[in-house]
DRENDO-1510 file (C-alpha; in Angstrom, 1 decimal, always signed):
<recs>
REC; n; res; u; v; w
REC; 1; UNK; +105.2; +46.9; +20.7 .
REC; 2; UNK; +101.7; +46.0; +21.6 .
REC; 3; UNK; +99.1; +48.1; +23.5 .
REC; 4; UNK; +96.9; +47.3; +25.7 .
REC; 5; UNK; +93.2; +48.4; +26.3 .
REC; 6; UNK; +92.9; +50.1; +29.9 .
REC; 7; UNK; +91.8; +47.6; +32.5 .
REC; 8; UNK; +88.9; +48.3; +34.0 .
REC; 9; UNK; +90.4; +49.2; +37.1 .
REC; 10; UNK; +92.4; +51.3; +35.0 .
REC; 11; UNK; +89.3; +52.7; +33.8 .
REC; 12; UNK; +87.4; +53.4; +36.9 .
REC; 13; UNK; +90.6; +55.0; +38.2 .
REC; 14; UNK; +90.7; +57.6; +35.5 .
REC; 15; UNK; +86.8; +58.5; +35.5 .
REC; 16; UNK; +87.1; +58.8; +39.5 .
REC; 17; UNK; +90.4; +61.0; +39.1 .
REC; 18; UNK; +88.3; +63.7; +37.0 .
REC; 19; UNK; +84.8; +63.7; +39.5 .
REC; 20; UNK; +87.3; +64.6; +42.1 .
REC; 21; UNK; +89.0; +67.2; +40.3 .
REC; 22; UNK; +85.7; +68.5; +39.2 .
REC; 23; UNK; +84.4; +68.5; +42.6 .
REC; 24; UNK; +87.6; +70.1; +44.1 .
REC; 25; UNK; +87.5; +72.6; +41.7 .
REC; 26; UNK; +84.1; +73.1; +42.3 .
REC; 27; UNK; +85.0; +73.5; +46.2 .
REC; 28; UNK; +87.5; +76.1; +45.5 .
REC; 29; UNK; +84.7; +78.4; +44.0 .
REC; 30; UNK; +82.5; +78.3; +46.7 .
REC; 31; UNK; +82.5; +80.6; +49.6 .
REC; 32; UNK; +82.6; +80.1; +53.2 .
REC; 33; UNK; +78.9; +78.9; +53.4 .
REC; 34; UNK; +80.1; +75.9; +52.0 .
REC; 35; UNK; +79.4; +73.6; +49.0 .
REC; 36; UNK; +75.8; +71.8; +48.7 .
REC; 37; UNK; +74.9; +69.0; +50.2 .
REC; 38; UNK; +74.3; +67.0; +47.6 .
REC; 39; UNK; +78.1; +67.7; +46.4 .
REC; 40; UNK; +79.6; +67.1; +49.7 .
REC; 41; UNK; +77.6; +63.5; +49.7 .
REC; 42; UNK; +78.8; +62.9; +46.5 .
REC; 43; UNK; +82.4; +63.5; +47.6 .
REC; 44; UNK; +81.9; +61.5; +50.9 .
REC; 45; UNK; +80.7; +58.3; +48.4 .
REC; 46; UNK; +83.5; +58.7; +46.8 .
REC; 47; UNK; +86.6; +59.5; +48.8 .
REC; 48; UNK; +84.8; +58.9; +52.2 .
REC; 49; UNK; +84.3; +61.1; +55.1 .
REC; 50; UNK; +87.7; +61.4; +56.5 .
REC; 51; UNK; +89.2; +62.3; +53.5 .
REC; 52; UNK; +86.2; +65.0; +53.3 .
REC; 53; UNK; +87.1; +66.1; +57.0 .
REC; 54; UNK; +91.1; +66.1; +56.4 .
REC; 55; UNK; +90.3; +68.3; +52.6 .
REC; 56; UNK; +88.3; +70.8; +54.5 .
REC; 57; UNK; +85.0; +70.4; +53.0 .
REC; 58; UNK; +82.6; +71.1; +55.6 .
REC; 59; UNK; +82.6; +75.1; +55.6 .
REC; 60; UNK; +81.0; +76.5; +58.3 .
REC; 61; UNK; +79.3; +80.3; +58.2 .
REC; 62; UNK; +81.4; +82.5; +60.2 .
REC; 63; UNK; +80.7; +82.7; +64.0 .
REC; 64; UNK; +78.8; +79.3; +64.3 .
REC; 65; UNK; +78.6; +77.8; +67.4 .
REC; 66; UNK; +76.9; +74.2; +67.6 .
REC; 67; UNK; +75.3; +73.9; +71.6 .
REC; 68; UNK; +75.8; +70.1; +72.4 .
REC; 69; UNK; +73.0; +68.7; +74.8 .
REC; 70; UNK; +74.6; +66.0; +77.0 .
REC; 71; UNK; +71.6; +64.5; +79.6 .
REC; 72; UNK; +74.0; +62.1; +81.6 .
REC; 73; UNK; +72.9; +59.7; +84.3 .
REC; 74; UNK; +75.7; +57.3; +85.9 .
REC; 75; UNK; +78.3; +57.8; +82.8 .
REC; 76; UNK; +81.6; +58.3; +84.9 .
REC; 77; UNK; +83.3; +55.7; +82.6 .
REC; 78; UNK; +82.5; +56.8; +79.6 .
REC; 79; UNK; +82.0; +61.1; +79.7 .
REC; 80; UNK; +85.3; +61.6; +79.9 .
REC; 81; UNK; +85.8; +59.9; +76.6 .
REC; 82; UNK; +82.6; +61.1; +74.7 .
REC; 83; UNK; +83.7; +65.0; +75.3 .
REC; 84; UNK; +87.1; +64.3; +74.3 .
REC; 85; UNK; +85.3; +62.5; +71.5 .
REC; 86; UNK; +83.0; +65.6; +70.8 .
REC; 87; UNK; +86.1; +68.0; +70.7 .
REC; 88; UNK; +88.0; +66.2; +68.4 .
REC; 89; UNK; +85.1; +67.2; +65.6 .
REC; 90; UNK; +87.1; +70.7; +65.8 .
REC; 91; UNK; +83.4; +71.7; +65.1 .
REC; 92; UNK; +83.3; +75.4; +67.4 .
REC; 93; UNK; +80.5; +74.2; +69.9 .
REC; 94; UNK; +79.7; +75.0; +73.7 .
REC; 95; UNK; +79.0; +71.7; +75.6 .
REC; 96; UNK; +76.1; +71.6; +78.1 .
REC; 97; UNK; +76.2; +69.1; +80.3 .
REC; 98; UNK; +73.1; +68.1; +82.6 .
REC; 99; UNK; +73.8; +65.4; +85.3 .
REC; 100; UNK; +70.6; +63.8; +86.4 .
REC; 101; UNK; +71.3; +63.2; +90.0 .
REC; 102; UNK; +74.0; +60.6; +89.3 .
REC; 103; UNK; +75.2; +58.2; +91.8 .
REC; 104; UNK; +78.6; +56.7; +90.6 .
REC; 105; UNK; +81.1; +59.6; +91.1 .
REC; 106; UNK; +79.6; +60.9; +87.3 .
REC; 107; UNK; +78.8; +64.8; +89.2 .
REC; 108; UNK; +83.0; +64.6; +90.0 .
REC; 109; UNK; +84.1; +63.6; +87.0 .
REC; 110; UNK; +81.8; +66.6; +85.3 .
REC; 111; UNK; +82.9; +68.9; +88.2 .
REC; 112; UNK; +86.4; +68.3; +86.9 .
REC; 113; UNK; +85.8; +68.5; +83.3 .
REC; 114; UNK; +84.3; +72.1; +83.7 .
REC; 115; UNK; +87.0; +73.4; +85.8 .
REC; 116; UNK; +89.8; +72.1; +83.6 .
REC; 117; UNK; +87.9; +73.2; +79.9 .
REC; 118; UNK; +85.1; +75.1; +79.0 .
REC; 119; UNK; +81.6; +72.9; +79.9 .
REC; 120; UNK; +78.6; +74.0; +81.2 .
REC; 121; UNK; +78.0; +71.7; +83.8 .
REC; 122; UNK; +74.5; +71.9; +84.8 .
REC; 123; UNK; +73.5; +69.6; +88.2 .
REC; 124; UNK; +70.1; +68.4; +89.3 .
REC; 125; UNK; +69.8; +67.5; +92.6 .
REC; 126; UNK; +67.7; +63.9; +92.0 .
REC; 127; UNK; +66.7; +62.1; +88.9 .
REC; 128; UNK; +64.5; +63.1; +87.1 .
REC; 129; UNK; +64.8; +61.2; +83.9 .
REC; 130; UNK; +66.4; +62.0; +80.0 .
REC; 131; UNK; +63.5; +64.2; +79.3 .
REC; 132; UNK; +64.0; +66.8; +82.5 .
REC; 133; UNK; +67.4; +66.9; +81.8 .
REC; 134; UNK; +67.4; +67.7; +77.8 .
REC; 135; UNK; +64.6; +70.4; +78.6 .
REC; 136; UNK; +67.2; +72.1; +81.2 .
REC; 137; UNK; +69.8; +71.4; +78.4 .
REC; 138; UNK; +68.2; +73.0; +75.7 .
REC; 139; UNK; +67.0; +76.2; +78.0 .
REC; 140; UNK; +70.4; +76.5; +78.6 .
REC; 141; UNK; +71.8; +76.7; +74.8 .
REC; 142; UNK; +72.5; +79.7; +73.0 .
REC; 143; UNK; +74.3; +78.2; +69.6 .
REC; 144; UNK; +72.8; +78.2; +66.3 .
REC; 145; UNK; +72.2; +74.9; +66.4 .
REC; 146; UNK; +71.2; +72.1; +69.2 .
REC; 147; UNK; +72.0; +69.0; +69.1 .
REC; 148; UNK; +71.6; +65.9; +71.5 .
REC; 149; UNK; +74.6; +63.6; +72.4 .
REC; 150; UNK; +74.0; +60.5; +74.3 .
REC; 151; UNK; +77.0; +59.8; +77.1 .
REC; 152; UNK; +77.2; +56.2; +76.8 .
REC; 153; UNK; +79.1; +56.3; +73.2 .
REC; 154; UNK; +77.0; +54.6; +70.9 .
REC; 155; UNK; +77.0; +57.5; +68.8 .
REC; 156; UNK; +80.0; +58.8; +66.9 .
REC; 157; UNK; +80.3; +62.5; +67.1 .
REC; 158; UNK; +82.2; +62.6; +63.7 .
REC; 159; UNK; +79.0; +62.4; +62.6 .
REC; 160; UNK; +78.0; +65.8; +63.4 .
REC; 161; UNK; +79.6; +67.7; +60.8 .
REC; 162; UNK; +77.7; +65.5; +58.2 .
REC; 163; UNK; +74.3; +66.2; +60.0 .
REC; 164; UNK; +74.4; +69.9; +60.2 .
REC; 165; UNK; +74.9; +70.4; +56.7 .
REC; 166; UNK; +71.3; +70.4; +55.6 .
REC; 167; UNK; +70.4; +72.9; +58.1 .
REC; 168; UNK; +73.4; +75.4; +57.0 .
REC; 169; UNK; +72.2; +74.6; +53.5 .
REC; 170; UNK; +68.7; +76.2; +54.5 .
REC; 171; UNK; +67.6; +72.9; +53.4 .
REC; 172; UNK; +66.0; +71.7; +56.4 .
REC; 173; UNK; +65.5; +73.0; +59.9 .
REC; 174; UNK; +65.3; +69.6; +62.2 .
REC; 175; UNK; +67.8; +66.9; +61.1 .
REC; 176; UNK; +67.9; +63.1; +62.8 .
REC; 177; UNK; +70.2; +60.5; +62.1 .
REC; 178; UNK; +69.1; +57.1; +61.4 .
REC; 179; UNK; +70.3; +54.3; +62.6 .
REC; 180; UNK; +68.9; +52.5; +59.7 .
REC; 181; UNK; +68.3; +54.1; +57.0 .
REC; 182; UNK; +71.8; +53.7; +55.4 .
REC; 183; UNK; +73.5; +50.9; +53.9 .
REC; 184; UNK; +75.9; +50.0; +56.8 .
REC; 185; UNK; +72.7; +49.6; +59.3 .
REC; 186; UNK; +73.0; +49.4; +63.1 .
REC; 187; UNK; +73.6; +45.1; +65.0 .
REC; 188; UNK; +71.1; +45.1; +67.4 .
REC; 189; UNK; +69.2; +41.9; +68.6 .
REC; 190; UNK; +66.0; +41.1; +66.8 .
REC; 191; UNK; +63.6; +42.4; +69.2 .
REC; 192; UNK; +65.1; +45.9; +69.5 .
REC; 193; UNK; +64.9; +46.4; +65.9 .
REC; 194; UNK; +61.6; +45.1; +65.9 .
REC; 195; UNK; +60.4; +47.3; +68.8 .
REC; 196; UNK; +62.0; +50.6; +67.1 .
REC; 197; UNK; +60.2; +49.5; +63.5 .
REC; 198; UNK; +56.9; +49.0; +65.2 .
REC; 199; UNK; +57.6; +52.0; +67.0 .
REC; 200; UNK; +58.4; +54.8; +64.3 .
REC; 201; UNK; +55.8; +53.1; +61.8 .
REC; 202; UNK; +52.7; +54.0; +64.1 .
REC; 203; UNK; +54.6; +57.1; +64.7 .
REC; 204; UNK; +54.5; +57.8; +61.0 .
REC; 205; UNK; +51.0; +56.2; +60.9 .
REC; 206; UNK; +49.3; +58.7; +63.6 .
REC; 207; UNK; +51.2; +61.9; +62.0 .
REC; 208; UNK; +51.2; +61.2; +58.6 .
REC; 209; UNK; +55.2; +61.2; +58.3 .
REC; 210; UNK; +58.1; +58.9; +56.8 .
REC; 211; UNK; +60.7; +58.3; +59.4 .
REC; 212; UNK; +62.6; +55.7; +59.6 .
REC; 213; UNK; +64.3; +56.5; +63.4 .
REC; 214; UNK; +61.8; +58.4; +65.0 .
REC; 215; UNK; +63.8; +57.2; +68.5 .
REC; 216; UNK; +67.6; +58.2; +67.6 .
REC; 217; UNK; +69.3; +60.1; +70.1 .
REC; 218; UNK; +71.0; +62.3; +66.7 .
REC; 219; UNK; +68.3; +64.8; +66.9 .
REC; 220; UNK; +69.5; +68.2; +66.0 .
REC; 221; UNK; +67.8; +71.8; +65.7 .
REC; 222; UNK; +67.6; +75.3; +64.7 .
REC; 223; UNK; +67.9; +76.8; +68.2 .
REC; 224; UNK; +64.4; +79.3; +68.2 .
REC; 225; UNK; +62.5; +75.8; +67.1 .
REC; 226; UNK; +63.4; +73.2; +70.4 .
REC; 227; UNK; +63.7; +76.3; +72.5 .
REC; 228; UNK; +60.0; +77.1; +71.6 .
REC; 229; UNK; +58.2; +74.4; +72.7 .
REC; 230; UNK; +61.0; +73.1; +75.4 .
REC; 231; UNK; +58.8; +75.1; +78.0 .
REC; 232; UNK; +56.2; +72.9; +76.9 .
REC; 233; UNK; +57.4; +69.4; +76.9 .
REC; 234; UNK; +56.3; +67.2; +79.9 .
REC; 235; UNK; +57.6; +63.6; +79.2 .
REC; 236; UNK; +60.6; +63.3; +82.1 .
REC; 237; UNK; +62.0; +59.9; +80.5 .
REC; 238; UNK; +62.3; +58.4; +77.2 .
REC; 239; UNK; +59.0; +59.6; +75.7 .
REC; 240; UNK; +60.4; +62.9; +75.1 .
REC; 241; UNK; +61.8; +61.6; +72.0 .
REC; 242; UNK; +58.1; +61.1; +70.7 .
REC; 243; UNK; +56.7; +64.3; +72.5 .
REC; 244; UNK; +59.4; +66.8; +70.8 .
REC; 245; UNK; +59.2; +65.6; +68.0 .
REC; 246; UNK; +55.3; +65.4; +67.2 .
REC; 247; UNK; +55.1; +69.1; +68.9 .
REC; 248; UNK; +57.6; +69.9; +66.0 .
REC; 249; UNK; +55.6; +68.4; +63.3 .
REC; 250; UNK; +52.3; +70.2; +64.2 .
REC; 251; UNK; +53.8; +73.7; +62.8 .
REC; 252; UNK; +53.8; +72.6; +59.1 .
REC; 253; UNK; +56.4; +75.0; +57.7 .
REC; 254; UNK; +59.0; +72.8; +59.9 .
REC; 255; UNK; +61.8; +71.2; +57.4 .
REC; 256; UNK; +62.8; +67.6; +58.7 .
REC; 257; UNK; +65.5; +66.0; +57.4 .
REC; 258; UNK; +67.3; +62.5; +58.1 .
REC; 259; UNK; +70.6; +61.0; +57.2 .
REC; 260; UNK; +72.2; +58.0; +57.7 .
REC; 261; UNK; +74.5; +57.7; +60.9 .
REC; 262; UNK; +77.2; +55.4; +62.4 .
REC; 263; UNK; +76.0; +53.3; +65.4 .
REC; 264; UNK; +77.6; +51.2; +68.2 .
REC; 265; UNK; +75.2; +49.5; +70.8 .
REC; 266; UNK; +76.5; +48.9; +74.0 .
REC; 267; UNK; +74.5; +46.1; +76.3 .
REC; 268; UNK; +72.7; +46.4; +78.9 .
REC; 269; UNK; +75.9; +44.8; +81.3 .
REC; 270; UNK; +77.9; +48.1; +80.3 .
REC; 271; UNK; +74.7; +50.2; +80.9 .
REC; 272; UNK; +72.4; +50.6; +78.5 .
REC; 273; UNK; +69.3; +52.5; +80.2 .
REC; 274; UNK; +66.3; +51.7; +78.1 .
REC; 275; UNK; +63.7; +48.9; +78.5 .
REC; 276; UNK; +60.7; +46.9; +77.1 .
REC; 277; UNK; +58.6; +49.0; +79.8 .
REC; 278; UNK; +59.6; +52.6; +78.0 .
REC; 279; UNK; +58.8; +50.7; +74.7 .
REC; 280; UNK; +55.5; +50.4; +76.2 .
REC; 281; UNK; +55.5; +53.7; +77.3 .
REC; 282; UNK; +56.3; +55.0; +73.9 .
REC; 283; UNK; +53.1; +53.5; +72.7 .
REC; 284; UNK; +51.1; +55.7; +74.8 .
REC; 285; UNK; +52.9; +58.6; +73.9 .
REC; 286; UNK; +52.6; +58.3; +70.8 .
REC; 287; UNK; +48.2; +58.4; +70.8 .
REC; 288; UNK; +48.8; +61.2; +73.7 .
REC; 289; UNK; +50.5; +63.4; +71.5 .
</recs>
């Protein structure tokens, strides 16, 4: 009877069979700080992030608490979804919620929400803007670490567990996800990738850094860092994004880190907020600060 070579598929098969096993066993032998990042990115390459999620993989120290900063501004149809979104990360967090002086039923649908789970629904009483809200957001935390999660679901909270790794690793101590940094990179239209290239290169120009999403709503932090210089952030709208995060870069012992996120733009029909005048704006902020 004749034999056969293994295929290649064969092949491939095999060789990935034994990194997995190897990596599982590796897993196993860790404790409850978890594996390194560099293993658990390997894993997700290979078996993807589901399969990571389902096996366990993502160990969290004991006692961890992730406070999630929601600034929301006319999002009755979507915050619904986004918490349930947010809660079904299984990640132990305490949501903070800071409606902007809504107009569109968005302060009964949070009213709701925090009488039927547990949400810290914080109210103010006109808008302000993004930045007044995340400041009262981030005053308000008391997890390990803070994160910032747009309403309006164009970022996917399964995410998360991927983006806080670095910072449990004590690899990194401010992690942003990047819209385009990875190989499956956000659809936008031409001019909005445009405006957030020209954007995050003077950035990195003027502070002598290499981001590649300076604006991305994934911004997350060790808790003593944002709640340091929170006090002393002044932009009320987009700007803050720019502001927080060149405050952050002027102590030099701060860690950044970035990694590759999921993204789904919405339009400005279902109610996307930001415009070619806070592009503008971010300009100025950028020199200011």
């Amino acid at each position: 009877m004749n034999s056969f070579p293994p295929s290649d598929d064969e092949a491939s098969s095999t060789a990935l069979r034994e990194v997995v096993l190897r990596l599982a066993d590796e897993l196993r032998s860790h404790d409850v700080e978890g594996i390194p990042s560099e293993r658990v990115e390997l894993l997700e390459r290979i078996i993807g992030r589901d399969a990571c999620r389902r096996l366990g993989i993502y160990a969290l120290p004991p006692d961890f608490v992730l406070s999630v900063v929601v600034p929301v501004y006319n999002e009755a149809k979507t915050l619904e979804k986004v918490i349930a979104r947010l809660r079904e990360t299984y990640l132990p967090m305490e949501i903070i919620c800071v409606d902007d002086g809504s107009k569109d039923g968005t302060r009964e649908v949070l009213e709701r929400l925090a009488a039927e789970q547990e949400i810290t629904a914080v109210f103010h009483d006109h808008n302000q803007g993004k930045g007044a809200a995340l400041r009262t957001g981030f005053l308000e935390a008391s997890g390990d670490i803070v994160v910032v999660q747009d309403a309006d679901m164009e970022y996917d909270p399964q995410d998360l567990r991927l983006l806080i790794q670095p910072i449990l690793d004590d690899g990194a101590d401010v992690v942003y996800g990047s819209r385009f940094s990875g190989p499956d990179r956000a659809v936008s239209p031409l001019w909005h990738l445009a405006a957030n290239k020209v954007i995050t290169n003077l950035f990195n120009l003027f502070h002598g850094y290499r981001f590649t999403d300076v604006e991305t709503c994934y911004k997350l932090f060790r808790r003593e860092l944002i709640q340091g210089i929170a006090p002393r952030l002044r932009e009320r709208r987009f700007g803050i994004e720019l502001e927080m995060t060149a405050k952050l870069l002027k102590d030099r012992n701060t860690r950044f880190h970035e990694r590759p996120i999921r993204y789904a733009r919405r339009s400005y029909a279902e109610g996307k907020k930001i415009g070619w005048r806070d592009g503008i704006w971010a300009l100025w902020c950028i020199v200011r600060y």
